[in-house]
C-alpha positions as CSV (number, residue, x, y, z in Angstrom):
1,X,41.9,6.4,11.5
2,X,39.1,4.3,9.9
3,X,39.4,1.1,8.7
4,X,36.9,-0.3,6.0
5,X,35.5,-1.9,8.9
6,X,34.4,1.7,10.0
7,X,32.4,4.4,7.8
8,X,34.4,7.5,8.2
9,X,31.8,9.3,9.6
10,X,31.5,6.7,12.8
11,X,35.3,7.1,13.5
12,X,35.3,10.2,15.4
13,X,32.5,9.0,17.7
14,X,33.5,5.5,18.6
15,X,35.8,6.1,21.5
16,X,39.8,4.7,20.9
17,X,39.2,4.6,17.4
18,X,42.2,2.8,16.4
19,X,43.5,-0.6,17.0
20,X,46.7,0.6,19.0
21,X,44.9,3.2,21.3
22,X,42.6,0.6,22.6
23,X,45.4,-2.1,22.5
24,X,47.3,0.1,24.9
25,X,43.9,0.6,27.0
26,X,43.7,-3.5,27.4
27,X,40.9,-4.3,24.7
28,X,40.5,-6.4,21.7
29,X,41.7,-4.9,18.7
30,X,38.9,-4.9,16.4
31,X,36.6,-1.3,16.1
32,X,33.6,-1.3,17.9
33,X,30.6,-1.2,16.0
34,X,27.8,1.3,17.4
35,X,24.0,1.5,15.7
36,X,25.3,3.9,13.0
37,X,27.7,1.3,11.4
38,X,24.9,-1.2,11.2
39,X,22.5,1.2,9.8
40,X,25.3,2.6,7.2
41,X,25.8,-0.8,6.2
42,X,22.5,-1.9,6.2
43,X,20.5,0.3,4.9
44,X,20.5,0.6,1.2
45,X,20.5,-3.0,0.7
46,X,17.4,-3.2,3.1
47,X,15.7,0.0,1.5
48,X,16.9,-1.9,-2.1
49,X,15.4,-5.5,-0.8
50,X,12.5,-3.7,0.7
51,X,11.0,-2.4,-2.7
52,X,11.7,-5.5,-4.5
53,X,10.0,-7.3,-1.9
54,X,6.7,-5.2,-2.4
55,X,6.5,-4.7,-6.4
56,X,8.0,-8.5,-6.6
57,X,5.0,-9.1,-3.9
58,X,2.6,-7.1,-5.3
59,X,2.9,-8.3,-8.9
60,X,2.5,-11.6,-7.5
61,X,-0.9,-10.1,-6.6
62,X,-2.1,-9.9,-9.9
63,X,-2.1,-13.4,-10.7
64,X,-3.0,-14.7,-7.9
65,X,-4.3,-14.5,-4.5
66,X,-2.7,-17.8,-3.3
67,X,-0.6,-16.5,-0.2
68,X,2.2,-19.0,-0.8
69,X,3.0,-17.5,-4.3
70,X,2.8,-14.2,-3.4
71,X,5.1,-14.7,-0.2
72,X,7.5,-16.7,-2.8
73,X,7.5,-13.6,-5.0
74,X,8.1,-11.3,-2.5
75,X,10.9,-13.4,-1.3
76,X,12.6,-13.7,-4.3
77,X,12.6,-10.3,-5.4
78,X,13.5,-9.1,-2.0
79,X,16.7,-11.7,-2.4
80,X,17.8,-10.0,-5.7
81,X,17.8,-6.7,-4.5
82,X,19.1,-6.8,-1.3
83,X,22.2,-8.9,-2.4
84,X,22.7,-7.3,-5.9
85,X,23.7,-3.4,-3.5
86,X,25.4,-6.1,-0.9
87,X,27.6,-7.4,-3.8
88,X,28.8,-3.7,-4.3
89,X,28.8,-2.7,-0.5
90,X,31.2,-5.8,-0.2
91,X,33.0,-5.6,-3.5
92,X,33.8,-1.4,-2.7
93,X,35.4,-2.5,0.6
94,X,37.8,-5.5,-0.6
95,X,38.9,-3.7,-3.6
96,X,41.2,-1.5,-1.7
97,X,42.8,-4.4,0.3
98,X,43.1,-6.9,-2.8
99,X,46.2,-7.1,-5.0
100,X,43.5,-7.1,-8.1
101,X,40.1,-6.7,-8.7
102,X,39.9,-10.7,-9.8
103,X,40.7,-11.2,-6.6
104,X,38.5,-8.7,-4.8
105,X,35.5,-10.4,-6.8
106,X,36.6,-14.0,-5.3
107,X,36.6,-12.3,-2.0
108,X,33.7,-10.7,-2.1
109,X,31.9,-13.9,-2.8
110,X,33.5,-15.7,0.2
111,X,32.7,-12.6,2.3
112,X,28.9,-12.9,1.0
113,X,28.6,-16.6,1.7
114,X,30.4,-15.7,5.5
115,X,28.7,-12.7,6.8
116,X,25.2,-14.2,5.1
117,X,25.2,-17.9,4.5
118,X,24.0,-19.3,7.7
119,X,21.8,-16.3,7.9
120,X,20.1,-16.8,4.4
121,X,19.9,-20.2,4.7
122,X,17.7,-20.3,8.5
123,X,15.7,-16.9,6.9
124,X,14.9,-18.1,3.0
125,X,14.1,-21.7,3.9
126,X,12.1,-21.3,7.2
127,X,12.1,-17.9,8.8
128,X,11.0,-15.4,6.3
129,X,8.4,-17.9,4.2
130,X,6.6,-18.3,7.1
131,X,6.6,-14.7,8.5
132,X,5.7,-13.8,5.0
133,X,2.8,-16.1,5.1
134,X,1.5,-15.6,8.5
135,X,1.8,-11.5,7.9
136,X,-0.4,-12.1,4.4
137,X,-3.2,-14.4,6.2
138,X,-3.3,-12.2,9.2
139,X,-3.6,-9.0,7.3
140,X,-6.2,-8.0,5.3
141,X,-4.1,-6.0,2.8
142,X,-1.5,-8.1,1.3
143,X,1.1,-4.6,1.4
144,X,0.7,-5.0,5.1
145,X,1.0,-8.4,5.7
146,X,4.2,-8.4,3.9
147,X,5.6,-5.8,5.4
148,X,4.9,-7.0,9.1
149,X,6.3,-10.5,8.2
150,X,9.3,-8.9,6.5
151,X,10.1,-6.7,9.9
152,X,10.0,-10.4,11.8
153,X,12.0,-12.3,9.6
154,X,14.6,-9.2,9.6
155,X,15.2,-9.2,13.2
156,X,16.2,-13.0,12.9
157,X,17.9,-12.5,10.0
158,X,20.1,-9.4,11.1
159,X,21.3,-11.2,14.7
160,X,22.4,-14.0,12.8
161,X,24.5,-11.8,9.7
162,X,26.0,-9.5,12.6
163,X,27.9,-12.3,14.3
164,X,28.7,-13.6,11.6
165,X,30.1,-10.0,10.4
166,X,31.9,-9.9,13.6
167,X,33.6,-13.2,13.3
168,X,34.9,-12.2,9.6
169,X,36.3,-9.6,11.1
170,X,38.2,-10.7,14.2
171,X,39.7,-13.3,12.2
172,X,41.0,-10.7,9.9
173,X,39.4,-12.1,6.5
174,X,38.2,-8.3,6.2
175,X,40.9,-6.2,6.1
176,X,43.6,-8.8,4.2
177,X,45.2,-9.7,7.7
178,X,44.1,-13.7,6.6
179,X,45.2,-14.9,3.1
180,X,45.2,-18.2,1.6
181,X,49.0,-19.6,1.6
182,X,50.3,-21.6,-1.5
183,X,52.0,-24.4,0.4
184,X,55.2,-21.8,1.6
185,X,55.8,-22.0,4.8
186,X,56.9,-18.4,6.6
């Protein structure tokens, strides 16, 4: 059984797929995530992000040569398009576990600010200008330089959003297991 935790096509891999078999075998109940889950969630957004990044970037270019503005660019349009496919990813997910789909858009902007708050916050204000930077000064073509400074700022960026991920999870905000009470007690 999957859980929209799990892409269907990692179930059958990830030994004692559900939360009772590996219950009954003495570990946690959330689904172990391998390197396909990550990728199947990460991908399109990244591949999204990515090519914003470089015509958002390279744009830049065409104004100026100034390697703070073009890193800004780049930035920002890597921002827009990575989140704007998150926004669905998240949305698609939540939909199936919210009693309506006013609800499922409130929750999938708490699950954006949790899985990538803390993350976006260390990566757009410190991280990722600076990798973006160094990569445009160090390389000789500005394509390169961004792409090398994006790659940096990604591994940062992706150890802090995966914990977080995990935490959202294990304390059940994912799957509808949390919900907000309205001052009943049960």
């Amino acid at each position: 059984m999957t859980t929209i935790d799990q892409p269907a096509e990692t179930a059958a891999i990830t030994p004692a797929s559900t939360a009772t078999d590996r219950a009954a075998a003495g570990g946690d109940t959330q689904p172990r995530r391998g390197l396909l889950f990550w990728i199947a969630r990460y991908l399109p957004a990244e591949i999204t992000g990515t090519a914003a990044m470089v015509i958002a970037g390279l744009v830049a270019t065409l104004w100026t040569d100034a390697a703070p503005l073009i890193a800004l660019a780049a930035l920002l349009g890597e921002i827009a398009g990575f989140y704007a496919v998150l926004a669905v990813t998240i949305y698609l997910e939540v939909v199936r576990v919210s009693a309506t789909r006013r609800r499922a858009v409130g929750k999938t902007g708490v699950l954006l600010i949790a899985e990538f708050g803390a993350a976006e916050a260390l990566d757009t204000l410190l991280v990722r200008p600076v990798a973006l930077m160094l990569g445009v000064w160090l390389f000789p073509d500005p394509l390169w330089g961004m792409l090398v400074g994006k790659i940096a700022a990604d591994i940062v960026f992706y150890a802090v959003a995966a914990g977080a991920f995990t935490l959202t999870a294990r304390i059940g905000l994912r799957d509808g297991r949390r919900t907000r009470r309205t001052g009943a007690t049960t």
